[in-house]
C-alpha positions in Angstrom: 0.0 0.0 0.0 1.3 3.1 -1.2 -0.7 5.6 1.2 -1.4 4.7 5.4 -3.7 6.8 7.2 -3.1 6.8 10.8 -5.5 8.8 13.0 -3.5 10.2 16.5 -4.8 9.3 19.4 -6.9 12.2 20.7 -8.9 11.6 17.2 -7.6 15.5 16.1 -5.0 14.6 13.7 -4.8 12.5 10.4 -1.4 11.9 9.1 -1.3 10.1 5.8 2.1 8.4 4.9 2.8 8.5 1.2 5.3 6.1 -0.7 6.7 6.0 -4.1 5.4 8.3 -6.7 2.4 11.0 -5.8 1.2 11.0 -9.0 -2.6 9.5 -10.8 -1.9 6.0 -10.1 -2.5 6.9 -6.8 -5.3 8.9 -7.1 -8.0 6.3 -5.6 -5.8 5.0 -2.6 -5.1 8.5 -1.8 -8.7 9.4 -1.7 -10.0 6.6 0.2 -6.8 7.2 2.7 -9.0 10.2 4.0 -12.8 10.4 2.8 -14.2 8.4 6.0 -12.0 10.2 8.5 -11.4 13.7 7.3 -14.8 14.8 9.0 -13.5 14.1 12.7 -10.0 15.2 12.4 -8.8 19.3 13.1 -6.0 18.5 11.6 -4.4 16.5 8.4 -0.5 16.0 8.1 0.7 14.4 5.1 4.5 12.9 5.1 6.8 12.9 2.2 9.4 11.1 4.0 8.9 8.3 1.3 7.8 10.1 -1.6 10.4 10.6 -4.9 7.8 12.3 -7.2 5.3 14.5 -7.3 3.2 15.5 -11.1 0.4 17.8 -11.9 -1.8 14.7 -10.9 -0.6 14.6 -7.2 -0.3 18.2 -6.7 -4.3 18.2 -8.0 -5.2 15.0 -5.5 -3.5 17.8 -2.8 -5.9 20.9 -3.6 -8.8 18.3 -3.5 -7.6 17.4 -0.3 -7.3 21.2 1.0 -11.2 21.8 -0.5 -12.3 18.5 1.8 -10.8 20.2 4.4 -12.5 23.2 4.0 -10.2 25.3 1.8 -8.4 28.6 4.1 -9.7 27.1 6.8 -8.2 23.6 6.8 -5.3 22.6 8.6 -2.7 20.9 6.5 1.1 20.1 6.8 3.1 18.6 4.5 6.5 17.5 6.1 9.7 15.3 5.4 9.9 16.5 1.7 12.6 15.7 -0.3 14.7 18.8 -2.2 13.1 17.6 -5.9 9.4 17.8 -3.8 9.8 21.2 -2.4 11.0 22.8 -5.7 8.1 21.3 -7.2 6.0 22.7 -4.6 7.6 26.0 -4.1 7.6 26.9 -8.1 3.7 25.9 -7.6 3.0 28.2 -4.7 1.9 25.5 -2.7 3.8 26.7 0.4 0.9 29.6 -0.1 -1.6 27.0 0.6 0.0 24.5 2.8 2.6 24.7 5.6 5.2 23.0 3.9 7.5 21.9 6.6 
């Protein structure tokens, strides 16, 4: 499996763990990662640490990701990124939109 979700303990916090490539093959297990728990978490981290690629695909499955969470108001961090990820990211903007940590 290419994406875990792991809810924290409290129940406020959804990190998903993403491996490999971030890209449309992934699209449905990143989706299903998330749609039955982002409605009881305050919070939603997603970790790079494993994650080589990102396309125009997986930055797309990210904004849909941001809208579920309720657009400027969500909560999102991205973390552990790798130096080709956060170029990617930065030249999008994305740190604009996410706290890219």
């Amino acid at each position: 499996m290419n994406v875990r979700a792991i809810v924290s303990d409290d129940g406020k916090t959804l990190t998903l763990e993403v491996r490999g490539k971030l890209d449309i093959t992934l699209y449905k297990s990143f989706s299903d990662s998330y749609k039955d728990k982002i409605e009881s978490v305050s919070k939603v981290v997603i970790d790079f640490n494993e994650v080589e690629y990102i396309d125009s695909s997986g930055l797309g499955m990210l904004l849909v990701l941001r809208e579920r969470c309720g657009g400027d108001e969500g909560m999102i961090d991205i973390i552990n990124t790798n130096p080709n990820v956060r170029k990617i990211l930065q030249t999008t903007n994305f740190q604009q939109l996410f706290n890219i940590l």
